[in-house]
C-alpha positions in Angstrom: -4.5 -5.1 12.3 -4.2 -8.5 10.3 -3.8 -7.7 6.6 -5.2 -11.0 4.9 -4.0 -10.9 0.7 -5.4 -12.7 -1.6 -2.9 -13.1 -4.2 -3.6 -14.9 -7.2 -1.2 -17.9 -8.1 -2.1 -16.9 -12.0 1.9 -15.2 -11.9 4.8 -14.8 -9.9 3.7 -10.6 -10.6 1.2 -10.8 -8.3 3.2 -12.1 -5.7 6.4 -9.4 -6.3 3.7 -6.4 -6.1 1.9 -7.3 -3.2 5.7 -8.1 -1.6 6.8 -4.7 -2.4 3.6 -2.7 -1.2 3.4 -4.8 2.0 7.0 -4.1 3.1 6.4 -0.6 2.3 3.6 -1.0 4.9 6.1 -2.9 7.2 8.2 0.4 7.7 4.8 2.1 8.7 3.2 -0.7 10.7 5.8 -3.1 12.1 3.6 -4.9 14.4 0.4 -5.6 11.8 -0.1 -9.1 11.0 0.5 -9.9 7.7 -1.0 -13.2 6.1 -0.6 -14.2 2.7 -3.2 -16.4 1.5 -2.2 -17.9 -2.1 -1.0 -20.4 -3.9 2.2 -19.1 -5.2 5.3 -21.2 -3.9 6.4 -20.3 -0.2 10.4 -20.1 -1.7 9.0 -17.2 -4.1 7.5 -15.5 -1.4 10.1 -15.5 1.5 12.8 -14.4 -1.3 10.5 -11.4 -2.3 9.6 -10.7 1.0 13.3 -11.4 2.7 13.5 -10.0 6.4 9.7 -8.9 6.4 7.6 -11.4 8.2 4.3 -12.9 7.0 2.3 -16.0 7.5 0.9 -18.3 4.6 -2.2 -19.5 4.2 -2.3 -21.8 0.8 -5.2 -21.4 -0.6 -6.3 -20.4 -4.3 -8.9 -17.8 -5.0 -8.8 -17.2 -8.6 -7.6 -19.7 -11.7 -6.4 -16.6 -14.2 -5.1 -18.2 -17.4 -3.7 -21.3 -17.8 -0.9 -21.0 -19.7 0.7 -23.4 -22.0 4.2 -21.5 -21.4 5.2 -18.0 -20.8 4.1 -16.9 -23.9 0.9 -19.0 -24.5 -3.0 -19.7 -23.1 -4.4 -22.6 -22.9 -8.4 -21.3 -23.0 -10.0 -24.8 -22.3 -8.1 -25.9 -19.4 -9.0 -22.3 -17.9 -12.2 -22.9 -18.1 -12.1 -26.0 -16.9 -10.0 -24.5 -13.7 -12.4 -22.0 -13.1 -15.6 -24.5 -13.0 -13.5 -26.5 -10.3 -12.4 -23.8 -8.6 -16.2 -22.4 -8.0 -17.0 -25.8 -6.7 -14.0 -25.8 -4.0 -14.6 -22.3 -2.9 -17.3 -22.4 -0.5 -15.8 -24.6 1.7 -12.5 -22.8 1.4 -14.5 -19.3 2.7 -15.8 -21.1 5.6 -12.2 -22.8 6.3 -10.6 -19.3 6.4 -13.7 -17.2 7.9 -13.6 -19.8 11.1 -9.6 -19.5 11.0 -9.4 -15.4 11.2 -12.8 -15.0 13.7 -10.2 -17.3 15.6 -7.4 -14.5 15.6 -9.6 -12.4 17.3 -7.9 -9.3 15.2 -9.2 -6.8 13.0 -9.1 -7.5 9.1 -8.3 -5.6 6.2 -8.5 -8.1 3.1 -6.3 -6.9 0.0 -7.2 -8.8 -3.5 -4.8 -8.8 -6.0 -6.7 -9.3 -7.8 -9.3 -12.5 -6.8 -12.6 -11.8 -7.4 -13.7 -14.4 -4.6 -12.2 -11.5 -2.1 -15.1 -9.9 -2.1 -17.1 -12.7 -0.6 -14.8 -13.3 1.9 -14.7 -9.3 2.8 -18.2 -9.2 2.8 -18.6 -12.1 5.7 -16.6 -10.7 7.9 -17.6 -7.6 7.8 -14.1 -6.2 6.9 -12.8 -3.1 4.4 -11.9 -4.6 1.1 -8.5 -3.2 -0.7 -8.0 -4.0 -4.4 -4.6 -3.4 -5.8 -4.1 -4.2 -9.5 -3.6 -2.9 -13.1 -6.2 -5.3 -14.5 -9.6 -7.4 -13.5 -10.0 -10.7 -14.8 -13.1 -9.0 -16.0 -10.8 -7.1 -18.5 -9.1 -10.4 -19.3 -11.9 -12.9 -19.6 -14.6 -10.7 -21.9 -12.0 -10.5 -25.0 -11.0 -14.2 -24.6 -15.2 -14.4 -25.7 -18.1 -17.5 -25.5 -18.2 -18.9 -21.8 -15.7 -16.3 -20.4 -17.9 -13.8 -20.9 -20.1 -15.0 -18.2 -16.9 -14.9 -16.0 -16.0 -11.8 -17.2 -19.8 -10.5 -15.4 -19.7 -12.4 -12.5 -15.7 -10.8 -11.7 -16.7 -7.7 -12.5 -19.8 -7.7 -10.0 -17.1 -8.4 -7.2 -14.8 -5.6 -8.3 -17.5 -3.4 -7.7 -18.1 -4.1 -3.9 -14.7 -2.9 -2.8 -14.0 0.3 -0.5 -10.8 1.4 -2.6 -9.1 0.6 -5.4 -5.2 0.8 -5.9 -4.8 1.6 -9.6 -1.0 0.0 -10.5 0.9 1.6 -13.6 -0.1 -0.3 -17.0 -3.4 -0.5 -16.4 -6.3 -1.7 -18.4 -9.7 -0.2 -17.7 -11.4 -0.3 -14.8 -14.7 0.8 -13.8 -15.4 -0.9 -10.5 -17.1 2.5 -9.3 -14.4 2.2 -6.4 -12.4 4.8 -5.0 -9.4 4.4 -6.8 -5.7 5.9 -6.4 -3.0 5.9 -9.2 0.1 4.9 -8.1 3.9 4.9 -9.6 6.1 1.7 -10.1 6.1 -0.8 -7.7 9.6 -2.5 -7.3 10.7 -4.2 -4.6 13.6 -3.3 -2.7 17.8 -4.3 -3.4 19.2 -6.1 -0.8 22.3 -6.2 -2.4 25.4 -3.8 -3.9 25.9 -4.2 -7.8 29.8 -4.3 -6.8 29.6 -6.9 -4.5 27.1 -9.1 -7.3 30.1 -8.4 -9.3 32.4 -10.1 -7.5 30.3 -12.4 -6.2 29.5 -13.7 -9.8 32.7 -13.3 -11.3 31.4 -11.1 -14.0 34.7 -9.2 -15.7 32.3 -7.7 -19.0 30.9 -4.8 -18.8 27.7 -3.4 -18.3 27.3 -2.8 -21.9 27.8 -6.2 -23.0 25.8 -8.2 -19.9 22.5 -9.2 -21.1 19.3 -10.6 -18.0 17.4 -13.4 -19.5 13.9 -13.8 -17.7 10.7 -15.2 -18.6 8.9 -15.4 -15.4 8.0 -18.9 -12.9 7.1 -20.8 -16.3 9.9 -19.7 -17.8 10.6 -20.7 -21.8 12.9 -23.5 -22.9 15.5 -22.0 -25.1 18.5 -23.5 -26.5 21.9 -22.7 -25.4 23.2 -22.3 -28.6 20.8 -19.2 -29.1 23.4 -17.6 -26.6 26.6 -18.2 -28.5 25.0 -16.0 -31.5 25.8 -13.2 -29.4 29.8 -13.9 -28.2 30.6 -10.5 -27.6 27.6 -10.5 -24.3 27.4 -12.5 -21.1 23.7 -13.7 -20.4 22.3 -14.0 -16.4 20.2 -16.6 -16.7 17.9 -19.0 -14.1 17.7 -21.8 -16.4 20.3 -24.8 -15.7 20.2 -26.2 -19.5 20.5 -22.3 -21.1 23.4 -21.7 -18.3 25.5 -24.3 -20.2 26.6 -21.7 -22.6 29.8 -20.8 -22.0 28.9 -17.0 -21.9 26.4 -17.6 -19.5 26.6 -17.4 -15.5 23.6 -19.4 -13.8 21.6 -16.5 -11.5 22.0 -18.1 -8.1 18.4 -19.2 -6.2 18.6 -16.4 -3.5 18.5 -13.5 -6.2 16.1 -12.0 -7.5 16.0 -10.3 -11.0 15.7 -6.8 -10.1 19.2 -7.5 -8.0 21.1 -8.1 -10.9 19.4 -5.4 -13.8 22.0 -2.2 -12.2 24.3 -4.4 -13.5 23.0 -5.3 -17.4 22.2 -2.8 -19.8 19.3 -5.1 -21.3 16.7 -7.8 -20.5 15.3 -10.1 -23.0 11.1 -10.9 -21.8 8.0 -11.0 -22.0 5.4 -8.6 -21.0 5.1 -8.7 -17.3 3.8 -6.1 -14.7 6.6 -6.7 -12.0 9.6 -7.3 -14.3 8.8 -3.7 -16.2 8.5 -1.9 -12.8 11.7 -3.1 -12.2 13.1 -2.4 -15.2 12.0 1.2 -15.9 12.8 2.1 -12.3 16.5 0.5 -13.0 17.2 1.9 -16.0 17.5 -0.9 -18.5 16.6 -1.4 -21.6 13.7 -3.8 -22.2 13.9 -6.2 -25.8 9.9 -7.8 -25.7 9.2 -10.7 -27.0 5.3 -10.4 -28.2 2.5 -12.4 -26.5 -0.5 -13.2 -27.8 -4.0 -14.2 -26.3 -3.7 -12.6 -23.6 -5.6 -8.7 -23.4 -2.8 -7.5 -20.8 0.6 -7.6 -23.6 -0.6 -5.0 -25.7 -1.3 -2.7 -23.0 2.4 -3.7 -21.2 3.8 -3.4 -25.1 2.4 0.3 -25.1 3.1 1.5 -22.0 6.8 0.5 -22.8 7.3 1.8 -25.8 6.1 5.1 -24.0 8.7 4.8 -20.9 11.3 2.8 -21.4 14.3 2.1 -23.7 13.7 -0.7 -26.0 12.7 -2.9 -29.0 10.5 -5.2 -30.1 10.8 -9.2 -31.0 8.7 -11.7 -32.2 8.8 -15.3 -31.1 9.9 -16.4 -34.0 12.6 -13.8 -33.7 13.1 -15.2 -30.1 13.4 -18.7 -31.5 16.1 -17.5 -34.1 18.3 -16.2 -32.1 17.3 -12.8 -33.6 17.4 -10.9 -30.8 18.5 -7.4 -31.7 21.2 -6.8 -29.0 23.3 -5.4 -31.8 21.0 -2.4 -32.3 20.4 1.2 -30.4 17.9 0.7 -27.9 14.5 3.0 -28.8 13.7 6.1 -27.4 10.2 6.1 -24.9 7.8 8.7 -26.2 6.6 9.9 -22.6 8.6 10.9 -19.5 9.8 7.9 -16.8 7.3 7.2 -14.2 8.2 7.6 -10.6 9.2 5.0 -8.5 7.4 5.4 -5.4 4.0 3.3 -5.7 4.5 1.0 -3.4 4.9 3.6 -0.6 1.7 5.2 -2.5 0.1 2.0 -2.1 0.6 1.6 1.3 -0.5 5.1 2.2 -3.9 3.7 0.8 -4.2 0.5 2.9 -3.4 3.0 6.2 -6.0 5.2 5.1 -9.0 2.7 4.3 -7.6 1.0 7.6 -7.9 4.4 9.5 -11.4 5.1 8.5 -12.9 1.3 9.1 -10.8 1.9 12.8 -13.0 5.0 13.2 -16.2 3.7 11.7 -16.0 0.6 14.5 -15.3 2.6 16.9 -18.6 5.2 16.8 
């Protein structure tokens, strides 16, 4: 079997989930093909996938939001993307329907979460998996005028999928799929918090070691921000805000969720991946509000219902106000379990199974 994903370029979330629920499937299937067929940088993806082998195809099948920075959308340039990219798809389909008839392989497409998916499922004849906690459909009708004709058009592919993998978070979504709820979906450690410690040189404790992260974009902060706080070290992946001198530069082969077993807080934005990882770890979460964008007060909620936390503003954010001082609140819910990747994958065996069968009459 050759799983071809469709991962949209719109975040590096996208990316991290589909890494974590295809390596799950790995374990089960360690001789299926695994393509990924996105934009998203090909460093990203062999540091979230690590020893797991896949193939890239680059190729973009849905614009998202274009985003000024990690905290802001830009709603004319995403129009603008989305009009180009309806122009360059057709002869992207018929690029990558001649490339997989070529493999001479069965196909299971998985679309996190590119409308455009469906087409391609639909010409080859193949089962169509969607994994997500949100449709651009859910994103684009809110955002209002020209969107909501994309907002129609998405949801009219949602709808010709065989199965639905419904991610934690999630907005609605009536595709009149089959869907499956599913539990967090971190990836994997590769690494011992001991040995990071050591590694790093980090002599603070746990109490006082603060993760900074605000996704691929990231958000330009200034150093000095850091030195409000001289009782906590920050981990941080930006050079300039590394200059601190309680800061420690997060080295290029580590990803985030490595280092939270080691940091009792994270200072972020709402993000899919980066909560998975966080609730599963344990952390406390300090979110930095985002507007303009219909996913943030869902992410805001479901925190605030299972995980430690508190709440910032940007202009907080800016200040320097950032709270670390403070108890961490409560959640008002129980934790979610951390199995959803292994959920996930139990999905894309079973829709796999029953196309298998279906040929095969």
């Amino acid at each position: 079997m050759l799983i071809y994903a469709c991962v949209s370029g719109h975040g590096f979330g996208h990316g991290s989930r589909v890494a974590a629920v295809l390596t799950a499937l790995h374990q089960q299937r360690p001789h299926w093909r695994l393509v990924l067929s996105t934009p998203l940088a090909p460093a990203f993806l062999q540091l979230a996938f690590g020893p797991v082998p896949f193939e890239q195809r680059p190729c973009r099948w849905d614009v998202g939001v274009i985003q000024a920075d990690a905290l802001g959308a830009d709603a004319a340039a995403t129009l603008a993307a989305l009009e180009q990219l309806e122009q360059r798809l057709p002869a992207q389909l018929e690029a990558e329907l001649a490339w997989l008839r070529a493999q001479r392989e069965p196909v299971l497409v998985l679309g996190d979460v590119a409308p455009a998916a469906a087409s391609l499922a639909a010409a080859l004849d193949a089962p169509l998996v969607w994994m997500a906690n949100f449709g651009w459909d859910a994103i684009y009708r809110p955002m209002g005028g020209a969107f909501r004709g994309w907002a129609d058009r998405a949801l009219k592919a949602y709808r010709r999928g065989n199965a639905l993998i419904r991610c934690p978070f999630s907005m609605p979504m009536d595709w009149d799929v089959p869907a499956t709820a599913v539990g967090l979906t971190p990836g994997r450690a590769r690494f011992g918090p001991e040995g990071l410690r050591a590694r790093l040189q980090l002599t603070a404790p746990r109490e006082q070691l603060v993760l900074v992260g605000f996704g691929g974009l990231g958000l330009a902060l200034a150093p000095q921000l850091l030195q409000r706080w001289p009782n906590h070290h920050f981990l941080v992946s930006d050079a300039a805000l590394a200059a601190a001198p309680n800061a420690t530069l997060i080295p290029p082969d580590l990803r985030p969720l490595e280092l939270m077993p080691l940091c009792s807080r994270l200072l972020t934005k709402p993000g899919y991946s980066t909560f998975c990882e966080a609730l599963a770890a344990g952390i406390g979460v300090h979110l930095v509000r985002r507007e303009g964008f219909a996913e943030a007060p869902v992410l805001e909620e479901a925190l605030q219902r299972h995980g430690w936390h508190r709440l910032l503003s940007r202009e907080q954010l800016e200040q320097g106000d950032w709270q670390l001082d403070q108890p961490l609140l409560q959640p008002s819910a129980q934790a979610l379990p951390a199995d959803g990747a292994d959920q996930a994958a139990a999905v894309i065996l079973a829709t796999a199974s029953r196309a298998n069968a279906a040929g095969n009459r």
